[in-house]
N, C-alpha and C positions, 0 to 999 in steps of 0.2 A: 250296181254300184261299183265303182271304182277301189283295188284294193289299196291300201295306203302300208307302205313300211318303214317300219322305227328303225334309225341306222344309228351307228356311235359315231361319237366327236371325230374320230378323224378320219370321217369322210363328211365331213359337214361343207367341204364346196359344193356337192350335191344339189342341196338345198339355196346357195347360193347361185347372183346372175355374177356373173364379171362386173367390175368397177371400173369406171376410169382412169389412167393412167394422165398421172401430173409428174413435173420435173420440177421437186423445189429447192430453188437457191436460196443458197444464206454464204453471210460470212463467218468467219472466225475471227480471234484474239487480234490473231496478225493478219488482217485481209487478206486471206487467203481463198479462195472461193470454195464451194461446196455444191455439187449438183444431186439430188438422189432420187430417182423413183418412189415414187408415191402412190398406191391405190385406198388408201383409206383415208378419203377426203366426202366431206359433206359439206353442201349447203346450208344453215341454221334457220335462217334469214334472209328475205330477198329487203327488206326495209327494217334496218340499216341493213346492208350486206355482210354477215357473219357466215364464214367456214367452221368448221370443225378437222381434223386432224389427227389419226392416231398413229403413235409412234413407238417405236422399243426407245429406250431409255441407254440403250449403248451405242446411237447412231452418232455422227457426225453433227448431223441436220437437227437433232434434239437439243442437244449440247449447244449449237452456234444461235437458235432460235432462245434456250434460257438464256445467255447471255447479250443477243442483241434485242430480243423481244422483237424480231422483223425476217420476214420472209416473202416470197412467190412463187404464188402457183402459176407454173407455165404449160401450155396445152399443148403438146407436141403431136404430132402427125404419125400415120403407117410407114409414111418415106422414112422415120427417123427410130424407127428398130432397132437398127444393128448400134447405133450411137446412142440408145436408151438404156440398150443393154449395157454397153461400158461404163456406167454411170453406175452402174451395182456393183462394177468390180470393186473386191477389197484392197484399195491402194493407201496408202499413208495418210493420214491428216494432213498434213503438209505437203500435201500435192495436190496442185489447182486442175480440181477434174473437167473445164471446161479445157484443158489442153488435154487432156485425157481421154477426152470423149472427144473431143475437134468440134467443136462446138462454141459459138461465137458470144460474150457477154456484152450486152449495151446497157445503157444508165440507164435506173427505172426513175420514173418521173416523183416519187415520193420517200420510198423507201432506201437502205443503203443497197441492198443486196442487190446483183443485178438480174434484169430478165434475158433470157435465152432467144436470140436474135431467128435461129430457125422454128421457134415454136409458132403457133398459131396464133395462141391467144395466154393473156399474162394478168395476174391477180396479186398487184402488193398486199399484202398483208402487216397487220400489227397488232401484238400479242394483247389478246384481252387476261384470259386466263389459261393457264395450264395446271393440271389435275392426274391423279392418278387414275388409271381407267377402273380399278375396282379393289377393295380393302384385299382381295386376294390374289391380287393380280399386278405387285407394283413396279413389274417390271417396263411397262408401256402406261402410257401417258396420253391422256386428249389435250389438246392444243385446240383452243378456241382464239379466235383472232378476227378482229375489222378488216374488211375488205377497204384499202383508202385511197385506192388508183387502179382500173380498167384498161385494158389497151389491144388493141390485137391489129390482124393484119389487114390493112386498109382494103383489099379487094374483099374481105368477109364481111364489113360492114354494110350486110345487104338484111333488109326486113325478114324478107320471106325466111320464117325460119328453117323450113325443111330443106330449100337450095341450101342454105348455109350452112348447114351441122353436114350435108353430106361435102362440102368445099372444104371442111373443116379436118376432114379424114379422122376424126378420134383414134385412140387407139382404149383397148379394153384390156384385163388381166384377170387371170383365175388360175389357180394351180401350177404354176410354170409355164401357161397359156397367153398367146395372146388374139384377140379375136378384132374383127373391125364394124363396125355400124351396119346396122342393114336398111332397108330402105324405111320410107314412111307409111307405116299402115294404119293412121287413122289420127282424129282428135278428140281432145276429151269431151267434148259436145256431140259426141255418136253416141245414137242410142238404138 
């Protein structure tokens, strides 16, 4: 038998896989754009399509989502690293970090806020609820929200879903890490 060991809290990425890495727009008071790195994001729901979302409660992107109740999650690529990363820099609220990161905004078909023209793939959003994440913990927030417009890039609109997720390039995050997809090894109909 395998031995198993008890580790503390802070090393609990351990136990952890990497998450995906989302870039999500919002605006501000004064339309001013907002991009930020996201890895704790979830599915809820494939019918109606509900995300989930957790956030610190000092971000930019918490703040512009209480007060618009609208966002996207945009699915950026391994080409788009080094401009992922400037999107964490700490710069002003009043500076549009899609000039910041050099990164292109286009209208999303639903929502105000815009989608990111180099990403892959893009998920408007629209606030159902936000919540604190626990009576002792109220400094971060769940963000639950309708998915209410789809959209991605027209050469990824292929069935086969294993071509597509690796076309897709994801990227992944874990501790100051960042990792990429690996191949397909298998379906959930193996037995």
């Amino acid at each position: 038998m395998k031995m198993k060991k008890s580790i503390d809290f802070n090393n609990c990425s351990l136990c952890f896989i990497p998450v995906p890495v989302y870039l999500i727009t919002t605006i501000d008071e004064n339309n001013i754009y907002n991009i930020a790195p996201y890895g704790m994001v979830m599915p809820i729901s494939y019918n109606p399509l509900i995300v989930s979302v957790g956030s610190a409660k000092n971000r930019d992107t918490y703040r512009n989502i209480l007060q618009l109740n609208e966002f996207v999650l945009n699915v950026p690529s391994v080409e788009l690293l080094k401009k992922i990363n400037r999107t964490a820099d700490p710069i002003p609220s009043a500076e549009d970090e899609f000039i910041h990161a050099d990164l292109t905004p286009i209208k999303s078909n639903i929502v105000q806020p815009p989608r990111i023209e180099e990403c892959k793939s893009h998920m408007e959003c629209k606030t159902i609820w936000i919540k604190e994440a626990s009576n002792t913990c109220t400094d971060r927030v769940i963000i639950t929200a309708e998915v209410v417009a789809l959209s991605l890039d027209e050469d990824l609109f292929i069935k086969n879903l294993c071509e597509q997720k690796g076309l897709m390039k994801p990227l992944y995050y874990e501790k100051h890490s960042y990792f990429s997809l690996g191949g397909y090894i298998g379906s959930r109909r193996m037995r």
